[in-house]
C-alpha positions in Angstrom: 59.8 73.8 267.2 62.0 76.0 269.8 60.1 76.0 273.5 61.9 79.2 274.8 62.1 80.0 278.2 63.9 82.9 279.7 65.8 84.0 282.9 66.3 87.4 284.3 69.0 88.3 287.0 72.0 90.4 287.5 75.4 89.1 285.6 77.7 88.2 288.9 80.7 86.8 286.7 81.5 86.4 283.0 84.5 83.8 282.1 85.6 82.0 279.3 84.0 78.9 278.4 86.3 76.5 277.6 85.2 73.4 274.9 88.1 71.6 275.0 92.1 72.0 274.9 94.2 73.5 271.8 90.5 74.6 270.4 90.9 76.7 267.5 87.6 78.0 268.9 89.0 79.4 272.2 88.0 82.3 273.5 84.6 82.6 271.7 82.8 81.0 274.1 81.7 82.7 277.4 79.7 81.7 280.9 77.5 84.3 282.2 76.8 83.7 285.5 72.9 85.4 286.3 71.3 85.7 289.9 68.0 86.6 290.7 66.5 88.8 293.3 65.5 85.4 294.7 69.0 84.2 295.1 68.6 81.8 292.3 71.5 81.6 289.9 71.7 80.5 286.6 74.6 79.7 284.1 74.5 80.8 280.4 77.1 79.6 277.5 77.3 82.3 275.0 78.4 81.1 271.9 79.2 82.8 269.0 75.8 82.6 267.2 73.9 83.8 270.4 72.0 87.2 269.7 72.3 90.5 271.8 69.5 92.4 271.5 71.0 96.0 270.2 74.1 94.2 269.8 74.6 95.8 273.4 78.0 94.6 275.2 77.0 93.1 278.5 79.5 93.4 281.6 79.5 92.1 285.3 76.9 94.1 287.4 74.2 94.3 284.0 70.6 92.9 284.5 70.1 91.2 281.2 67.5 88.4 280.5 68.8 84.9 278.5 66.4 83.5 276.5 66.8 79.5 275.9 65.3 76.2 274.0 64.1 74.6 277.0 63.6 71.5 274.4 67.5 71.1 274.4 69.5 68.7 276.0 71.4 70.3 279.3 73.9 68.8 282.1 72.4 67.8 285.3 74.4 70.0 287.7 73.7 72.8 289.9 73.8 75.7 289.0 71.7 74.8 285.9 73.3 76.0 282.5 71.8 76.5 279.1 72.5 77.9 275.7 72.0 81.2 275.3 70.0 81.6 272.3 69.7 85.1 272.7 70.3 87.9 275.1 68.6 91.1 276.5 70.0 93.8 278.4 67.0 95.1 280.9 66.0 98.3 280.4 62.5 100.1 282.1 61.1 101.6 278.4 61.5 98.1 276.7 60.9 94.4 276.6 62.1 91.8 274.8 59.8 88.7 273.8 61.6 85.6 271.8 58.7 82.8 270.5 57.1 81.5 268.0 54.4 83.7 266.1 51.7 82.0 264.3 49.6 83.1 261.2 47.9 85.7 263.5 51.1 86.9 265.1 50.0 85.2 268.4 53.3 83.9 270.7 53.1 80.5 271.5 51.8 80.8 274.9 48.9 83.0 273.7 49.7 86.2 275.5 51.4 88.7 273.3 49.9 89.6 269.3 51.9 92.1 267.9 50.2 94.4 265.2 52.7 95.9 262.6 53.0 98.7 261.4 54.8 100.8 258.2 57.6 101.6 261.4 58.1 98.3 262.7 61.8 97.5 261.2 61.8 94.1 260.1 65.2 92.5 260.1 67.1 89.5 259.8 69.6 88.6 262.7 72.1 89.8 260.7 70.6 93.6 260.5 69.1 92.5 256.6 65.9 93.7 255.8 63.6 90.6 255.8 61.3 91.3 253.1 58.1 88.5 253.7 55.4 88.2 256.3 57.2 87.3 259.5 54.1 85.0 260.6 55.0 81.5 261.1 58.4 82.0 262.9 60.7 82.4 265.9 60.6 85.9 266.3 62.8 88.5 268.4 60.4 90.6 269.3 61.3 94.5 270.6 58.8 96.5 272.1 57.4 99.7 274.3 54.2 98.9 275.8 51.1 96.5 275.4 47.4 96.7 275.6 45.5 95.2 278.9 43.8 93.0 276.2 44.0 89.2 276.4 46.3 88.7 274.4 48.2 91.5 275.2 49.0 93.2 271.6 51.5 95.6 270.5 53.0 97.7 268.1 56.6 96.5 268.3 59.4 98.9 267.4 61.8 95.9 266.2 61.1 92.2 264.7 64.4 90.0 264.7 63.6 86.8 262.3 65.0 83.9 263.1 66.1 81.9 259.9 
């Protein structure tokens, strides 16, 4: 199971991330280069599989938030870099959560429940309608506002599955 952590900053510098000479996959990689209002600065590797929320195209300047399996192996070296395994430009009238949701729609650290409802779309990360109960999964979850309940629950305007 995915342990996903997430860090939120301002992009300072995108550049290609290259894998390896005469790659036939050149190009498709990027580095996103994220600093916090702390001054703390993290690298991102984009790959071609990593989701953008609203398929939204991010550029230098953006305050985005990069999700990432914090069970996954990374290099030792400063500034830290992880796979992006999926990507959120910030916006002030929504939030992005990306977990595992159990039988009872709970996140994995217990603090969001989401409650569906008939307007929820419910998609595939390919834009696919996903068809079954979403419980049991890592989710993308987009959405407006929460109760002051603990959990926190919501009515989510989006559910990304991912297969």
């Amino acid at each position: 199971m995915a342990n996903f952590l997430s860090f939120s900053g301002t992009v300072t510098a995108i550049n290609d991330f290259i894998i390896g000479s005469n790659d036939p996959m050149s190009g498709c990689y990027k580095l996103f280069t994220l600093e916090n209002p702390n001054g703390l600065i993290v690298n991102f590797v984009i790959e071609p599989g990593t989701y953008f929320v609203d398929h939204v195209l991010v550029k230098v300047g953006d305050q985005v938030t990069g999700f990432y399996d914090a069970n996954l192996p990374v290099p030792l070296i400063y500034p830290p870099q992880y796979r992006a395994v999926v990507i959120a430009k910030n916006r002030p009238d929504q939030f992005v959560d990306v977990d595992y949701f159990d039988q009872q729609l709970v996140n994995s650290k217990g603090n969001l429940k989401l409650n569906l409802s008939r307007q929820t779309k419910i998609v595939l990360e390919n834009g696919q309608a996903f068809t079954k109960y979403p419980a049991n999964r890592d989710l993308i979850v987009v959405y407006n506002f929460t109760t002051k309940s603990i959990p926190a629950q919501t009515t989510p305007s989006q559910v990304i599955v991912m297969c």
